[in-house]
Legacy VTK file of the C-alpha trace (Angstrom):
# vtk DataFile Version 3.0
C-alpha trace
ASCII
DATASET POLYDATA
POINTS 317 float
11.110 -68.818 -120.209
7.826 -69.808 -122.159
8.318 -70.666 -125.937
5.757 -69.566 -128.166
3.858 -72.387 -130.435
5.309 -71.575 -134.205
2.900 -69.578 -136.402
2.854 -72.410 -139.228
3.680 -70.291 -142.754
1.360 -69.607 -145.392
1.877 -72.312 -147.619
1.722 -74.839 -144.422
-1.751 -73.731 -143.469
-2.909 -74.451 -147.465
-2.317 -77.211 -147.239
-4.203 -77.610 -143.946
-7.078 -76.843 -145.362
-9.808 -78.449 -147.568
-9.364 -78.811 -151.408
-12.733 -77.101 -151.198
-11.969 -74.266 -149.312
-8.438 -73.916 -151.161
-10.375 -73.961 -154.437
-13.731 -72.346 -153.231
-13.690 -68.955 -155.294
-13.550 -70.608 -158.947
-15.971 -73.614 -158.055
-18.854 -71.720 -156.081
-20.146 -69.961 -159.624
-20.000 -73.249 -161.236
-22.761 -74.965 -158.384
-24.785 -72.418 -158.759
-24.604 -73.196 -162.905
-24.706 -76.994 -162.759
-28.327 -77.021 -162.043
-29.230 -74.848 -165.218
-26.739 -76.462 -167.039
-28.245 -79.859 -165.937
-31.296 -79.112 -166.735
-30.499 -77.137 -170.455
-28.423 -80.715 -171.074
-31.614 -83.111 -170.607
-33.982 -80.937 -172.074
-32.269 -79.392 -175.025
-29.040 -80.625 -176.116
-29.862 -84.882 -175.767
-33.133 -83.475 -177.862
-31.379 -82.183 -180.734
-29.377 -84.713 -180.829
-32.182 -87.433 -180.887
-33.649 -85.523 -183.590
-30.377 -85.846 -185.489
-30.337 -89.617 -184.880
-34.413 -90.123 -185.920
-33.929 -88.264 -188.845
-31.780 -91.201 -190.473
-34.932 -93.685 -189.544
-38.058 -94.280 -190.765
-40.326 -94.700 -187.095
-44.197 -94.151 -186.733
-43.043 -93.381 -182.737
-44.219 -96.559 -181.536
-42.905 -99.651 -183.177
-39.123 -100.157 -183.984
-37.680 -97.663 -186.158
-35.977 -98.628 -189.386
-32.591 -97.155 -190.665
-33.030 -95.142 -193.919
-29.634 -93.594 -194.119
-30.012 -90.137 -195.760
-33.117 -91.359 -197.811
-35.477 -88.431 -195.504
-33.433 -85.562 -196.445
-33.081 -86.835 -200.248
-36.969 -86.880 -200.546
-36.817 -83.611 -198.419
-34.913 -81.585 -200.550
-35.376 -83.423 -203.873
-31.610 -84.882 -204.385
-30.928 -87.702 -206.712
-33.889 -88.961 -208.850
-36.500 -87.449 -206.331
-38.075 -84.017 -207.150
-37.821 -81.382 -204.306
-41.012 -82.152 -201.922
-43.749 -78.995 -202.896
-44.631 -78.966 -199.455
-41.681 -78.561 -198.088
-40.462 -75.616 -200.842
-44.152 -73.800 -200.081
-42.874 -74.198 -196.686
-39.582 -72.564 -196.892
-40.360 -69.675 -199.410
-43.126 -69.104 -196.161
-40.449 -68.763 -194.220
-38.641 -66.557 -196.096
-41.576 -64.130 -196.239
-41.770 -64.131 -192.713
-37.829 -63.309 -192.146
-38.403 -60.617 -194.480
-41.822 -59.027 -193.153
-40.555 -59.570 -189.663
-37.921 -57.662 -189.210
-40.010 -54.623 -189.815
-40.569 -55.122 -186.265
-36.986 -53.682 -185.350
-37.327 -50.482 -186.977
-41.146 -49.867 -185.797
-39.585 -51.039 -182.132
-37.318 -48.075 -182.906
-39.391 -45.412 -183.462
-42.058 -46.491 -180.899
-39.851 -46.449 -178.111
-37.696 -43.054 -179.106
-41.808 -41.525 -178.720
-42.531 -43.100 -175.692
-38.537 -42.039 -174.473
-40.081 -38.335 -174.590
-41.426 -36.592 -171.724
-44.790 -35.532 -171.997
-48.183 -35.747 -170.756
-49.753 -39.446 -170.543
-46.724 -40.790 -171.463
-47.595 -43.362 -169.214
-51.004 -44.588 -170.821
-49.186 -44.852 -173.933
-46.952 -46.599 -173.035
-49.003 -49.297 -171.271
-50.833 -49.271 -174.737
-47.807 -49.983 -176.845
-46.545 -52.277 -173.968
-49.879 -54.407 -174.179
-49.796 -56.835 -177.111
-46.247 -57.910 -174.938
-47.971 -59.892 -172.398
-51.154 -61.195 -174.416
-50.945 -65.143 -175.421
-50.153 -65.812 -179.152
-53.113 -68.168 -178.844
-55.833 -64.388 -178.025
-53.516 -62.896 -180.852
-54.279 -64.947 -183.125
-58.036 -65.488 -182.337
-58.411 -61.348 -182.371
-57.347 -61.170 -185.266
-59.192 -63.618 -187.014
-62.087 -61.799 -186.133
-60.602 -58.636 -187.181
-60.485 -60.228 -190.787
-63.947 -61.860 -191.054
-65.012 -61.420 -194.771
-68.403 -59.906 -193.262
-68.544 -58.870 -189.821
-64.853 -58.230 -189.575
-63.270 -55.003 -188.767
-61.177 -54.630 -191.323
-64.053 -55.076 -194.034
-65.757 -52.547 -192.085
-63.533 -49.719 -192.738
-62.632 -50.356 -196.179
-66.138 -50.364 -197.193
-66.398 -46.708 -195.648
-64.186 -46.149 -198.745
-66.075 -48.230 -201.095
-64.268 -50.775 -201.636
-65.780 -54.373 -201.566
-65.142 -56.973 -198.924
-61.891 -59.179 -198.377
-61.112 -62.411 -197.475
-57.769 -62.112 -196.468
-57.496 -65.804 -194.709
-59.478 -67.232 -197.469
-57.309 -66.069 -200.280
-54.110 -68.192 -200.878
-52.094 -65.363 -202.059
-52.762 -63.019 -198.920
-53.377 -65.456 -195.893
-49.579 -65.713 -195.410
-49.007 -61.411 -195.032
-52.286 -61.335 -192.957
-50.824 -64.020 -190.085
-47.612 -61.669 -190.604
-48.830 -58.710 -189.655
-51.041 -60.433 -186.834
-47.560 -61.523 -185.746
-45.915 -58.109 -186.308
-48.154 -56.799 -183.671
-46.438 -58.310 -180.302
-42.754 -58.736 -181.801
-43.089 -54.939 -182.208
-43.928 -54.234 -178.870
-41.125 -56.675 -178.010
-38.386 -54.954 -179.716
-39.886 -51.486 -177.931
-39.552 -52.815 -174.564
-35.936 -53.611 -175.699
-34.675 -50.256 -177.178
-36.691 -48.353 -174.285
-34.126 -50.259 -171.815
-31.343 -49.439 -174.489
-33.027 -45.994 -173.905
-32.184 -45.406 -170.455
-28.683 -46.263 -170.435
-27.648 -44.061 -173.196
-24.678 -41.663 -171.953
-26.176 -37.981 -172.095
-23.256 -36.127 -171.512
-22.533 -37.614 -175.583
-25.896 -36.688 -176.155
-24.813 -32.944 -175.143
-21.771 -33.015 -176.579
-23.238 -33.462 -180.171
-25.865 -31.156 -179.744
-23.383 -28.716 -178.944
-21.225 -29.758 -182.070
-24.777 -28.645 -183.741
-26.259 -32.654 -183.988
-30.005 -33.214 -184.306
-32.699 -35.412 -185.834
-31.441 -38.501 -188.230
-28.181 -37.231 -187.532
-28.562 -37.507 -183.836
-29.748 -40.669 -184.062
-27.736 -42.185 -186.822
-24.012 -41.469 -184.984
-24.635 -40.745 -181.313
-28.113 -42.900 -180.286
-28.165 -46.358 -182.796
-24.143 -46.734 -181.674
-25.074 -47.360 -178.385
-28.472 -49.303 -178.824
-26.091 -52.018 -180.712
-26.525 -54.708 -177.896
-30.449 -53.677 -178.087
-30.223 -54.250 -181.606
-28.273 -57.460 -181.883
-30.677 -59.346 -179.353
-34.222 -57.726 -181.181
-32.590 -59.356 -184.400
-31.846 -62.285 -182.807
-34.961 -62.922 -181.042
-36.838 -61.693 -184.086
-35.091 -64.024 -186.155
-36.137 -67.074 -184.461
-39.335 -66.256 -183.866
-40.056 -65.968 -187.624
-38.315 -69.004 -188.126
-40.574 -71.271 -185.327
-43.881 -69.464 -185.946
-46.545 -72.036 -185.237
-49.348 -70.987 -182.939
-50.478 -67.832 -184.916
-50.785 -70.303 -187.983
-52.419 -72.944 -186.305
-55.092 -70.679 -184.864
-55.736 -68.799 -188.038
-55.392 -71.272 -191.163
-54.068 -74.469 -189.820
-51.761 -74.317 -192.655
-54.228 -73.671 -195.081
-55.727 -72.424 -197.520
-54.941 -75.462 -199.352
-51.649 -75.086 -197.645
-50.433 -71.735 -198.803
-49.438 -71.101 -195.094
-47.564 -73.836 -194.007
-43.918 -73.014 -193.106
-41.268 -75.347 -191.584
-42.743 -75.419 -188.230
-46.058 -76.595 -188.769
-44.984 -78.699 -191.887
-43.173 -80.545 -189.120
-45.548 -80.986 -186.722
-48.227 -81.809 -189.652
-45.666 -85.264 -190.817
-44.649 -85.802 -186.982
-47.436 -85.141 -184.536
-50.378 -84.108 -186.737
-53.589 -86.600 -187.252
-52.415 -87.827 -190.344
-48.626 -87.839 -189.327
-46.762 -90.015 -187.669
-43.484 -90.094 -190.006
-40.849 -89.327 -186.769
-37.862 -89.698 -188.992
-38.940 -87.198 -192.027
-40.509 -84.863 -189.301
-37.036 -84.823 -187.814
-35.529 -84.295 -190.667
-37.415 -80.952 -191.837
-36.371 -79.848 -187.864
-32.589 -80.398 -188.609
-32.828 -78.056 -191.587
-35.078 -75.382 -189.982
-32.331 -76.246 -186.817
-29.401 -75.373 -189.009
-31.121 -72.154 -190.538
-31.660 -70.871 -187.279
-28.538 -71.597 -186.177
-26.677 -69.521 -189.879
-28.292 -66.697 -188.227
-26.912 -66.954 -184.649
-23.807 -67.730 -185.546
-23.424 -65.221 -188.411
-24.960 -62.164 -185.614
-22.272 -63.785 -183.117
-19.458 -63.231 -185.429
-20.543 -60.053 -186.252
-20.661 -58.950 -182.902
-17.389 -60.258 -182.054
-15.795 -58.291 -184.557
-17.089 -55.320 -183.801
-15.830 -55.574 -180.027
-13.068 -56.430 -181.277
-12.390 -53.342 -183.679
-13.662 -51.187 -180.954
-10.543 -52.411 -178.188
LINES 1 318
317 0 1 2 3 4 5 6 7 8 9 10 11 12 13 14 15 16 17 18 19 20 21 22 23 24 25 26 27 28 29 30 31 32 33 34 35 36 37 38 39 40 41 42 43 44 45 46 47 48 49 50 51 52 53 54 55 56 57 58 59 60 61 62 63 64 65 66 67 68 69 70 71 72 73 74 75 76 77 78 79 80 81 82 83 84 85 86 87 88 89 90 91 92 93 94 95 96 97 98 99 100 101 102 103 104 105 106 107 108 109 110 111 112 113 114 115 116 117 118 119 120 121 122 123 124 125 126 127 128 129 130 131 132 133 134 135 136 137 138 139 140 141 142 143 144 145 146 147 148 149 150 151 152 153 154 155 156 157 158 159 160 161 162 163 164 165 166 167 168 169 170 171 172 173 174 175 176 177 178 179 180 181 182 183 184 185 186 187 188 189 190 191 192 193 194 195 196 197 198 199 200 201 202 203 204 205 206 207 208 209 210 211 212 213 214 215 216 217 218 219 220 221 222 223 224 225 226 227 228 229 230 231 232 233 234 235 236 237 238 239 240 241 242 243 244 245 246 247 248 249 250 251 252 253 254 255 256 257 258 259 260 261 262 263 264 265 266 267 268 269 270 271 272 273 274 275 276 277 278 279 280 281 282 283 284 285 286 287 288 289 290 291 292 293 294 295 296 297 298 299 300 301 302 303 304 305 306 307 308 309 310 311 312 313 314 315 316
């Protein structure tokens, strides 16, 4: 009579195996991460930390740098005996009048894409107009519309002097150069924040939609309760994004002004670049300092949007 080899039991043939294969399911998604997280390591977070460690020095980014202590950030924002540095307070109020202005961009976004959601005839060409300014270089953005406000030949000039009224220098004048880059700016983060509520668009539930037209909902009130509710994750990320780009704006300044005139345009950004990298810069450790501060602005915002979000997925379980 033949005896059968014994079946070895579950946990027997565990053991058998690999610690790879016995552990395969929870390490696979991780490989496939290591190389992103690898690379966002070296080329983000050892960054931000080196700019934390610079901004204690004094370093021209060549020779050996010299610890200051705090000494950049007390000339920075005028603490102890030191008055506040003007550039750096034209700087931030800049800022601030960009994080105003820009968010304008959210609620044009809005509208733009709830036309373009419609169907009707050429819908297409429109949107490929409104879609446009998306995929056009800050760099050609900038340059079009510094022709578009030439004091002479300009565009703009053109048509207000069909009304009358006498030419402007918008880029020359110190007290408008600042809104003029804004609105040059407005014109692709706008087409930005369409792109993302037409995708919120699409996945809106239409039997709710029906529901509430049914219970007699239309216009602001169809939008207010049924449509912006679900658009929230649309939302959050246009303010996010729009956020931080107001707060890193550089190339539309640089093209237009170069921080001028007389540096009524500078914000954090450039003011960074102009101590760090510029011509006339080469002051590492006070460059790093002004990109700790605009660092830690940016990150109030994330983490205050975060939160937000958090509790609201929380008070909707």
């Amino acid at each position: 009579m033949s005896v059968s080899p014994a079946v070895p039991t579950t946990d027997a043939a565990e053991v058998q195996r690999g610690w790879y294969k016995r552990n395969e399911i929870a390490i696979t998604p991780w490989l496939f991460l290591l190389p992103a997280m690898l690379f966002f390591a070296v080329y983000v977070i050892i960054p931000i930390g080196q700019s934390f460690w610079i901004s204690f020095h004094a370093w021209d980014g060549l020779g050996e740098a010299e610890w200051v202590g705090t000494a950049n950030y007390e000339r920075l924002l005028g603490l102890g005996e030191q008055n506040m540095d003007r550039k750096f307070q034209v700087s931030f109020w800049n800022n601030i009048r960009w994080l105003v202005l820009y968010l304008l961009a959210i609620p044009a976004g809005l509208f733009i894409a709830l036309f373009l959601n419609q169907t009707v005839r050429g819908i297409r060409i429109y949107k490929s107009l409104f879609f446009f300014p998306f995929v056009i270089s800050q760099v050609v953005v900038g340059l079009v519309f510094s022709w578009f406000y030439l004091p002479r030949e300009g565009l703009l000039n053109a048509v207000i002097g069909l009304f009358g009224a006498g030419p402007v220098n918008i880029l020359g004048d110190p007290d408008l150069a600042t809104y003029g880059i804004i609105a040059a700016g407005l014109w692709p983060q706008t087409a930005y924040c369409m792109i993302l509520y037409l995708t919120g668009l699409n996945a809106v539930d239409p039997e709710q939609v029906e529901a509430a037209r049914l219970d007699g909902a239309k216009g602001r009130k169809m939008l207010w309760y049924v449509i912006l509710p679900q658009l929230k994750p649309a939302t959050f990320i246009a303010f996010v994004v729009t956020i931080i780009g107001a707060l890193r704006s550089f190339d539309l300044i640089s093209v237009m002004t170069n921080g001028g005139p007389f540096g009524s345009t500078r914000v954090l950004s450039f003011y960074m670049f102009e101590e760090a990298l510029s011509e006339f810069g080469f002051r590492m450790g006070y460059g790093s300092a002004i990109a700790v501060v605009l660092f830690f602005i940016m990150l109030g915002f994330i983490v205050y949007f975060l939160w937000s979000m958090y509790q609201d997925e929380k008070g909707g379980r």
